[in-house]
Every structure is written in structure tokens, then in C-alpha cells.
Phi, psi and omega in degrees: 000139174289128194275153200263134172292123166310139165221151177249167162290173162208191175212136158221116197249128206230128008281172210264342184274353172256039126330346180053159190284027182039232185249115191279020168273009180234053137240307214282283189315314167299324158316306153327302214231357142263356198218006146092351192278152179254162209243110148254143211191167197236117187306352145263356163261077208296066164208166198284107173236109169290124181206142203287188182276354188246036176056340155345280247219135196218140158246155219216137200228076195288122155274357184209078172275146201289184186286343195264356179215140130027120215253327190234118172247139180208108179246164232186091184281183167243185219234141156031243203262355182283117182270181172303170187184145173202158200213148203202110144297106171293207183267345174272020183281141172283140171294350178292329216260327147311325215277325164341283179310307210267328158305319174308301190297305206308314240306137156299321179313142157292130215279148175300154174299288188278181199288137168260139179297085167340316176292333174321295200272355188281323184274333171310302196282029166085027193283179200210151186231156139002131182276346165291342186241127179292357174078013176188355180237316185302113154312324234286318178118191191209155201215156188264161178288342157271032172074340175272005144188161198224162175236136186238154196257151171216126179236170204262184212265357195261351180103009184259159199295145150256354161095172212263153162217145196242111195249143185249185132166179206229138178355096177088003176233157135348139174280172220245301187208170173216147153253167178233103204224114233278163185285356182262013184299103174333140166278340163285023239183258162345283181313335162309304222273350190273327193296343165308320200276329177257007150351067212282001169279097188333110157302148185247140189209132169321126168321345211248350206219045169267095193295155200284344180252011176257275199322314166321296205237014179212210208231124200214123137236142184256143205187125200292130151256148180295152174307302200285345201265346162262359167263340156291347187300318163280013175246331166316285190296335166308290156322327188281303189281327150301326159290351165265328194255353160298319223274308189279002179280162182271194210259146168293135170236160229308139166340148189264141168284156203291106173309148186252177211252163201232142177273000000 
């Protein structure tokens, strides 16, 4: 007899930024254990600190950050012609939509030389500006076709970008999450996290952990899926990212020979 497959509910919730944050172990764990980053913390400060292997790069992790500040802070020091840079999450950021950011920096490949248009996958997915706005210089900013989040461009008093902030919220409500994303921020590193924010593929959530305004206001269906591909899924993906970055590393070298021994 064939063993009968387990199955589970699911939610599959489409657009994906009202999805809520999910689990912050499908940030955390591939970093740990694919990407070499240590884990450090102060037994009075309850919160979660991450930091790459080359010292770069730290992610800072609030479990109960107050309403007025940032639940994921990811600072970036600064490296050669690269300035400092920091991208700041509330808590209600999809972790899908982190994981994004924080996969682009590990990518073993080197990042392009030239500037990538950030704005490039936000406009692929029909989002839409002003008519006044050039899709790439203008604060005013860029909108989803359903209105339900933007990206606003910011700039100092000299015209130069001071960086972006990325917003979900819904009428007449309070915003759901916001990012801050600082203007010395890689521009392929912006372009990860905007093309994540326009991602027309539904996030999957417990049925029990369905936020209330992804049902209101966004497209949620509940539908069986197998058990092992959700009990597997951070370990699939975990897996995924270690083998890109073994595949690129460079080869070990060769053992030094055995001295011989002389009488």
C-alpha cells in the first residue's frame, strides 16, 4: 500500500505586502547557516543581532519595538567607494519581503558596476506615477495599481536622493508597515526589495494568521497543500542558498604533500 500524504490549510494571499510578517526564521536561519553570519546578543537586551562574516553588515532584530520605531534595522558600514547605508523595517514587513534584501547582499556574485534603475521592476508590474513624475528623479513617488502601497523618493534641499520610504496602508487607516531605505543604499539592493514589493505572486500564511485587512482589502484563498512541503520549506530554502554559495566559492587548495622522511 502507498502511504497516504499528509495535507494541511493554507492561506494564499495575494498582493503579498498585506500578508503580515510571518516567520522571521526564513530570514534569520538562512543567514546563520547559509551565509556564515554570527549570531550575538546582550542577556539585558532581548533582541536578535546578526553580523556577516566580514564584519560589514549587522542585522538587528527588536522583539517588542516600540510603534514609533523599527522592528529590522540592516546597516551596511562603510567599504571602499561604498558609503554606509542602513534599510529599516517595521514589524509588519512580510519577512518574504526582507529576505529579498538580505539574499541580494549575501549573493556570492559580484554586484554591478553600473547603477541599476531601481524603479525598473515596479513599473514591469504596472505600478504607476504622476504624470509629473519621471519614474526616477521626482519625490512624489510610485503606487501600486491598487493603491495600496507606494514608494516615495526623498530628496534634500540640494535635489539629491536622501532615499526612499516604502509604504503599505490602506484608507483611512493607520499604515500596516513602512521601510526607510537610506539613498547610499546599492541600487541593485533597492531594486531586490522593490521588485519583492511588486511580486504578483500570493505569500502563504496559517489560516489562523491571516491579517484582517489582507482579507478586506486583498485576494486570500485557503486550499490544501502537502504537510512535508511546509514543514520543509526553510529547510528547502535554507539548502538553496548554500549550494549558490558553495557553487561560487573557489576551490580549496590542494593539500600540501607529506614531507618525506629521511634516515
Amino acid at each position: 500500500m502507498s502511504a497516504v500524504t499528509k495535507s494541511i490549510e493554507q492561506t494564499f494571499i495575494s498582493p503579498g505586502y498585506l500578508a503580515g510578517s510571518g516567520d522571521p526564521a526564513w530570514v534569520t536561519v538562512p543567514l546563520r547557516r547559509a551565509c556564515g553570519w554570527s549570531t550575538a546578543g546582550d542577556a539585558l537586551v532581548p533582541r536578535v543581532i546578526l553580523t556577516s562574516p566580514d564584519q560589514l553588515a549587522q542585522l538587528r532584530i527588536a522583539p517588542d519595538p516600540d510603534p514609533a520605531e523599527p522592528r529590522w534595522t540592516l546597516r551596511h558600514a562603510h567599504h571602499g567607494d561604498q558609503r554606509a547605508w542602513e534599510i529599516t523595517f517595521d514589524a509588519q514587513t512580510p519577512v518574504e519581503i526582507i529576505a529579498a534584501v538580505t539574499d541580494t547582499l549575501t549573493a556570492p556574485a559580484s554586484p554591478p558596476t553600473a547603477s541599476v534603475d531601481p524603479y525598473g521592476p515596479l513599473r514591469a508590474a504596472g505600478w504607476h506615477a504622476p504624470r509629473h513624475h519621471d519614474g526616477l528623479t521626482s519625490p512624489k513617488g510610485m503606487s501600486s495599481p491598487n493603491g495600496l502601497a507606494r514608494v516615495d523618493r526623498i530628496v534634500d534641499e540640494s535635489g539629491r536622493s536622501a532615499g526612499w520610504v516604502v509604504e503599505t496602508s490602506v484608507h483611512h487607516h493607520p499604515a500596516i508597515w513602512r521601510a526607510h531605505v537610506d539613498g547610499n543604499t546599492p541600487s541593485h539592493v533597492v531594486s531586490a526589495l522593490f521588485d519583492a514589493l511588486a511580486d504578483t505572486a500570493p505569500l502563504v500564511r496559517h489560516p489562523h494568521r491571516v491579517p484582517s485587512l489582507a482579507v478586506a482589502h486583498g485576494s486570500t484563498s485557503t486550499r490544501q497543500v502537502s504537510a512535508e512541503s511546509v514543514a520543509f520549506a526553510l529547510r528547502d530554502r535554507t539548502t538553496a542558498l548554500a549550494q549558490r554559495n558553495s557553487a561560487s566559492a573557489p576551490p580549496a587548495p590542494p593539500p600540501a604533500p607529506t614531507p618525506r622522511r629521511t634516515r
